[in-house]
N, C-alpha and C positions, 0 to 999 in steps of 0.2 A: 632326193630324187630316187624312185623306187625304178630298179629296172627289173626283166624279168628274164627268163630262162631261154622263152622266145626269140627273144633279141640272137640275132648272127651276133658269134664271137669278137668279132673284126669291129662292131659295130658298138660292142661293151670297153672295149679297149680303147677306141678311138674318142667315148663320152669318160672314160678314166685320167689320159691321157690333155683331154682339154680342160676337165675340173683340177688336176689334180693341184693346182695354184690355189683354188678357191677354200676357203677354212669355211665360207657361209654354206656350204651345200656339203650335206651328209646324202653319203650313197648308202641305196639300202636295195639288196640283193635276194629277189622269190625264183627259186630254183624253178618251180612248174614241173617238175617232175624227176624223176631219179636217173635219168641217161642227161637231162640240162643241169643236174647241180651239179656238175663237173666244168662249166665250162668258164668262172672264175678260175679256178683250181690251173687247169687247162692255160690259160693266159696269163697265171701268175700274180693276181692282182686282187686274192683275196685281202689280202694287210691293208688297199687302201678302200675297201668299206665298212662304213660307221655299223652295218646291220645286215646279216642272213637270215631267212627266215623256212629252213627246213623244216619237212616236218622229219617223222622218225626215220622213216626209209632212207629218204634224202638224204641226213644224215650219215647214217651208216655208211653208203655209200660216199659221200667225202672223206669220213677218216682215215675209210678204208684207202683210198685212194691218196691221202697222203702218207698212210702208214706206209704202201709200198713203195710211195714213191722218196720214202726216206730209208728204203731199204731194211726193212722190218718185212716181217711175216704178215702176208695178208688174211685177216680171219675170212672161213665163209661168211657170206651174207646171210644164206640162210642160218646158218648156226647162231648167227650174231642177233641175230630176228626171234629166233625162236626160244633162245635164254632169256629174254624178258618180255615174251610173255607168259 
């Protein structure tokens, strides 16, 4: 089951919450944009999807977002963006 970034938080949680018994259904998680791929992260409930599919921004933007929320240094974004390209 592919959810998407769109989707209200509340409403990602609550289709987490009712599979989360089921082993036949793989969640599979499309950010939609870099302010929505935060919002597994957000509810905590990245561990129980099979697949995210950031692109690079997106990306950056989660690690970052777990780096600080693990109490590490947060890099700029842009700095982080701009070293590989």
């Amino acid at each position: 089951m592919v959810l998407d970034g769109n989707l209200h938080e509340e409403f990602i949680k609550d289709i987490v919450v009712a599979l989360q018994d089921t082993k036949s259904v793989h969640l599979i998680y499309e950010p939609v944009s870099i302010a929505k791929s935060l919002k597994i992260l957000k509810i905590n409930e990245l561990h129980k999807f099979h697949m995210i599919k950031p692109n690079l921004h997106e990306l950056y933007t989660m690690a970052n977002y777990i780096r600080t929320k693990n109490g590490k240094s947060e890099l700029a974004y842009s700095e982080s963006i701009q070293s590989d390209i």
